[in-house]
C-alpha positions in Angstrom: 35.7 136.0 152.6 35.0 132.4 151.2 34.9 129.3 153.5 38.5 128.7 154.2 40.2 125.6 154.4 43.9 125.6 155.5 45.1 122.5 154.3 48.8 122.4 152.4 49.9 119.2 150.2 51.8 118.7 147.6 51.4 120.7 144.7 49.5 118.7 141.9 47.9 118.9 137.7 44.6 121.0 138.3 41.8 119.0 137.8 38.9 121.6 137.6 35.4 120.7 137.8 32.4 121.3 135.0 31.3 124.9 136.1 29.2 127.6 134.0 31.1 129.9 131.5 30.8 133.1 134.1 29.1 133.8 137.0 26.5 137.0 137.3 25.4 138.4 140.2 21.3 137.5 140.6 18.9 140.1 141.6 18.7 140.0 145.7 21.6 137.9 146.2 23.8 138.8 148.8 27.6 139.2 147.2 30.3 137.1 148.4 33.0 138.4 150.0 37.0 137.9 148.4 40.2 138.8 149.8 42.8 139.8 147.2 45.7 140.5 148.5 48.0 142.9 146.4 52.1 142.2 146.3 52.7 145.8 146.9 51.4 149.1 148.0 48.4 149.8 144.8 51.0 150.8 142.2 50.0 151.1 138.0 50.8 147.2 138.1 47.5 146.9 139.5 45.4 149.2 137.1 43.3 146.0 135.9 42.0 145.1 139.6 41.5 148.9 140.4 39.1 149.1 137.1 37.2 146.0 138.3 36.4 147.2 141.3 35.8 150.9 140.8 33.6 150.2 137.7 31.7 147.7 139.3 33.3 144.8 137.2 33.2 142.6 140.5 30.0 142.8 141.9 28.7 142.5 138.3 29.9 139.0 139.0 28.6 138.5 142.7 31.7 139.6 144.0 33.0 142.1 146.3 36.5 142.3 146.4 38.5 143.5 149.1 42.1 144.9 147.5 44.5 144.8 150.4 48.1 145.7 150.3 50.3 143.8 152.6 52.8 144.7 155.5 55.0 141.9 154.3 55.8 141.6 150.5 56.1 137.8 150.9 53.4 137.1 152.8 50.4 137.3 150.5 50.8 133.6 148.3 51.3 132.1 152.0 48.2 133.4 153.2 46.8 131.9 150.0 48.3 128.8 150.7 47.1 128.6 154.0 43.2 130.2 153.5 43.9 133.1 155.0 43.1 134.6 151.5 41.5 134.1 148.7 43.6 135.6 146.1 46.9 137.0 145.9 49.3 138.7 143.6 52.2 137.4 143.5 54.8 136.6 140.7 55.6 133.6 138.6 59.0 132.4 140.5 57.1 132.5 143.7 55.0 129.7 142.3 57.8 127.4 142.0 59.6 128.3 144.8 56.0 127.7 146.6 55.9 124.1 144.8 59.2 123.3 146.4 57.8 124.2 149.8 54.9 122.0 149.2 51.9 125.4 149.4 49.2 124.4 147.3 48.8 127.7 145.4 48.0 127.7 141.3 48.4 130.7 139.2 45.2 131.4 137.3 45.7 134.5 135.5 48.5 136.8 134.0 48.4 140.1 135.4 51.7 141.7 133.5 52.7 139.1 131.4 56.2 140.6 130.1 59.1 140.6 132.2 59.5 144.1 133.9 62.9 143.8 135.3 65.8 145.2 133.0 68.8 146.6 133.1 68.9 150.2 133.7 71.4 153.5 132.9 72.1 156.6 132.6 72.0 157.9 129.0 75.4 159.4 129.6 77.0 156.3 131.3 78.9 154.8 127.8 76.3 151.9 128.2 74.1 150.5 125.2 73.9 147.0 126.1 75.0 144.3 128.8 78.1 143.9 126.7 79.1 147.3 127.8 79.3 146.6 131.4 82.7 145.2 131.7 84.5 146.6 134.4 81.8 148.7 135.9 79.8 148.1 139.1 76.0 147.5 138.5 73.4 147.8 141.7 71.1 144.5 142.5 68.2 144.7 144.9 69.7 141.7 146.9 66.2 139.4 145.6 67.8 135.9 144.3 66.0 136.1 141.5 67.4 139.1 140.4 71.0 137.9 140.9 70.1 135.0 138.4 68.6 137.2 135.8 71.9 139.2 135.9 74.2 136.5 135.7 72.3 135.3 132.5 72.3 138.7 131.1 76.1 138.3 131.3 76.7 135.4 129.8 74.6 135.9 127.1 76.3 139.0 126.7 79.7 137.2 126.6 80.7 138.7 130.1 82.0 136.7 132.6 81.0 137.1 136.3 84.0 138.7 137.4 84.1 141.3 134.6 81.5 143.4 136.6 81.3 144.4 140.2 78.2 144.0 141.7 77.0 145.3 145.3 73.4 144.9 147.2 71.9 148.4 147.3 68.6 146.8 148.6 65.6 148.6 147.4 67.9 152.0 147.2 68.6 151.0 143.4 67.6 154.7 142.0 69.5 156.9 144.2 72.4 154.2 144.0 72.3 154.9 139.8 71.5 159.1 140.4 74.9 159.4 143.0 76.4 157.2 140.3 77.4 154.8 142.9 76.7 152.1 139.7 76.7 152.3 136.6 73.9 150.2 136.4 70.8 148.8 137.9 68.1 145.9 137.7 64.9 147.3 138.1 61.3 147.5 136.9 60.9 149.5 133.5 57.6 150.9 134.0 58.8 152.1 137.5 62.3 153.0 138.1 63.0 153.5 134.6 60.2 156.2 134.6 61.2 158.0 137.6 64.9 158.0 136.9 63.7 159.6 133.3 61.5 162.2 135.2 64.4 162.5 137.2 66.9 163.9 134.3 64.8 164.8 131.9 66.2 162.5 129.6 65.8 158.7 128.7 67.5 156.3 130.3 69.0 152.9 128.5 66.6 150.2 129.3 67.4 146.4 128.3 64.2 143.6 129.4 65.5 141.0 131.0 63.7 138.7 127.9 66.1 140.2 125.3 69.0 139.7 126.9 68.9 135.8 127.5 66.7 135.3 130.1 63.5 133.5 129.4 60.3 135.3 128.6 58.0 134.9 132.3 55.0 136.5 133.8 55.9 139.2 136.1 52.7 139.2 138.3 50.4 136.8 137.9 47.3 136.0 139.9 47.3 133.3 142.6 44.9 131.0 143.9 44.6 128.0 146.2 44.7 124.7 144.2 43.0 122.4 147.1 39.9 124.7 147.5 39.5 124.5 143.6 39.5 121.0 143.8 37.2 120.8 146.2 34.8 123.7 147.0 32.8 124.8 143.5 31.8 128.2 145.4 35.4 129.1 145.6 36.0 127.8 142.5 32.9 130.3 140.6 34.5 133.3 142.6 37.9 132.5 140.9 36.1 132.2 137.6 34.8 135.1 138.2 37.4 137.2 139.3 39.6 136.5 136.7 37.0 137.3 134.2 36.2 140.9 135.8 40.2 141.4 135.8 40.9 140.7 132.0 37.2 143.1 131.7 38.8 145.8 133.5 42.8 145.6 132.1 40.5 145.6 127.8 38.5 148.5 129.4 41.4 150.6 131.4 44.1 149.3 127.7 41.1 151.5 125.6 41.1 154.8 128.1 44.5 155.8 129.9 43.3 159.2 130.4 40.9 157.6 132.8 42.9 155.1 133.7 45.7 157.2 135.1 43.1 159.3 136.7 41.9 156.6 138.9 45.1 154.8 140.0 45.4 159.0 140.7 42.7 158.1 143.6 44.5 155.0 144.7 48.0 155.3 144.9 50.3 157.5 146.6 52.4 158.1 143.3 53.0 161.3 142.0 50.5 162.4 139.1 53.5 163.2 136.9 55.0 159.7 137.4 51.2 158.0 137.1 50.7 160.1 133.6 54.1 158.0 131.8 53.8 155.2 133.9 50.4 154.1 134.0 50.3 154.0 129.8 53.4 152.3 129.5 52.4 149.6 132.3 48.8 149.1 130.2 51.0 148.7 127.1 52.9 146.0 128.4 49.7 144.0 129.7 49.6 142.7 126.5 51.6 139.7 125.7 54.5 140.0 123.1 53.4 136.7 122.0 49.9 138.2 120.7 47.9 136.0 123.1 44.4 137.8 124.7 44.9 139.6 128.0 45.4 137.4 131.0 46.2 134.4 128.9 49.1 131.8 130.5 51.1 129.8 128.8 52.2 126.5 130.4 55.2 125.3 127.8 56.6 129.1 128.5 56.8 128.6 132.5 57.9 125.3 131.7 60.8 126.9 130.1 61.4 129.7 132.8 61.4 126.9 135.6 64.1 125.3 133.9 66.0 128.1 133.9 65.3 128.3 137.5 66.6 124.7 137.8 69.6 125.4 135.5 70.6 128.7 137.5 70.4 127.2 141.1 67.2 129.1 142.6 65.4 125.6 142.4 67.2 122.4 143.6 64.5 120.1 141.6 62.9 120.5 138.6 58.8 121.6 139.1 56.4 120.6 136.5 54.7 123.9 135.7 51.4 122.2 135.1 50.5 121.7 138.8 51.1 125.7 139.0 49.4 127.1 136.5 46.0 126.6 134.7 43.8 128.2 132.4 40.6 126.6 133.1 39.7 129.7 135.0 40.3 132.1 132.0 37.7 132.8 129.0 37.8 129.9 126.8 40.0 131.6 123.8 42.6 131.3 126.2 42.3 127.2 126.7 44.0 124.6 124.3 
């Protein structure tokens, strides 16, 4: 791993140093070592980071990049934050919540930068929208950030909070919606809404959280520590460089599935029949609606979600998106 430095102060604008366009590995120079530590278990999410490595995208770059899952989902943008790792995934509301708490952690790339969580139903449930839900009971994974992303889906739906039932079904949100314990969940699309179509053979009603009121945001995103960018240029060339090998390898895995469900095949614990819908529809969605190039951020847009944040309660002061997210790590189409 890099030189570490665990100091935490307040989050702050990224001012990044002059550095080349991309670093290349040199002939007889050792590689430097990077922990990237994953949000989850490897999952299609994580087909772009999978590509670098296996493909040699990393090391092409001096770079060899350890991919470790965690054992607490949480864990990995404090780890970050204290230089206990290099890089994390992690996704955007984490960054403000981590602004709040003073962890000096930027966001330097989009990894999925569509919204993944929707609402979820059966086909046969009498649901076509959010408007639909009144008087039913819809399952919520008990994450904050999901509650908030509900209650906006009702209100812009015209609900009111007490037209629908909600209950915490933890991380049990499938088999809650299959025994029909709800009518509805909030899940991932390119997950749950996959498995519960594999499930019944059929295709299941599936409303993004970004059309139904709530503002467009980054699902996973790419997390790095904002002191040591500042202040160590090594660290900062290995960012540089491992943001270019991960929009390399989400172009090169977008332009073959085949071969990208075949790896995350080798990676994952998934079933191949889940990896074969999954894995294109996840690559699909690692392009921006907004037409940008792959792992392009956009600070007005989290401005925008982090107001919402403000305006919903899950931030008690407002967090100027700039000091937690930059592009000057990204290729240069992606800078203004």
């Amino acid at each position: 791993m890099v030189a570490l430095s665990a100091a935490v102060a307040t989050a702050a604008p990224i001012a990044t140093p002059a550095m080349a366009a991309e670093p290349t590995a040199v002939a007889g120079r050792a590689e430097r070592d990077v922990t990237l530590m994953l949000d989850w278990v490897p999952n299609p999410d994580h087909v772009g980071l999978y590509w670098a490595k296996e493909n040699g995208l990393f090391a092409k770059r001096g770079l060899k990049v350890a991919l470790r899952a965690p054992s607490d989902p949480s864990a990995p943008i404090r780890l970050v934050g204290v230089g206990k790792a290099d890089l994390a995934v992690s996704y955007e509301p984490e960054l403000f919540f981590a602004a709040a708490k003073r962890l000096p952690v930027v966001a330097v790339a989009s990894i999925v930068p569509q919204p993944l969580n929707s609402l979820i139903a059966l086909p046969d449930s009498g649901i076509s929208s959010v408007a639909d839900l009144r008087g039913r009971t819809v399952g919520l994974s008990g994450i904050p950030t999901d509650a908030a992303i509900f209650k906006t889906m009702l209100r812009y739906a015209g609900l009111a909070q007490d037209d629908v039932r909600t209950v915490t079904v933890g991380f049990s949100v499938l088999p809650a919606l299959l025994s029909k314990k709800v009518a509805a969940i909030i899940a991932y699309r390119n997950v749950e809404a996959v498995q519960l179509a594999q499930e019944i053979d059929g295709k299941p009603v599936v409303v993004p959280a970004d059309r139904a009121g709530v503002p467009a945001y980054d699902e996973l995103v790419l997390v790095a520590n904002a002191n040591r960018l500042r202040s160590d240029p090594k660290y900062a060339a290995a960012v540089r460089g491992a943001v270019a090998a991960l929009v390399e390898g989400s172009r090169a895995a977008r332009a073959d599935p085949a071969r990208a469900v075949e790896l995350m095949g080798r990676v994952t614990e998934y079933k191949a029949a889940f990896l074969r819908v999954s894995v294109p529809e996840t690559l699909r969605l690692l392009a921006p609606r907004s037409g940008a190039a792959l792992g392009c951020v956009d600070r007005a847009r989290w401005q925008r979600y982090g107001d919402w944040m403000l305006a919903t309660g899950l931030l008690k002061a407002r967090v100027d998106a700039a000091a937690i997210v930059t592009d000057a790590y990204l290729p240069a189409r992606c800078r203004r």
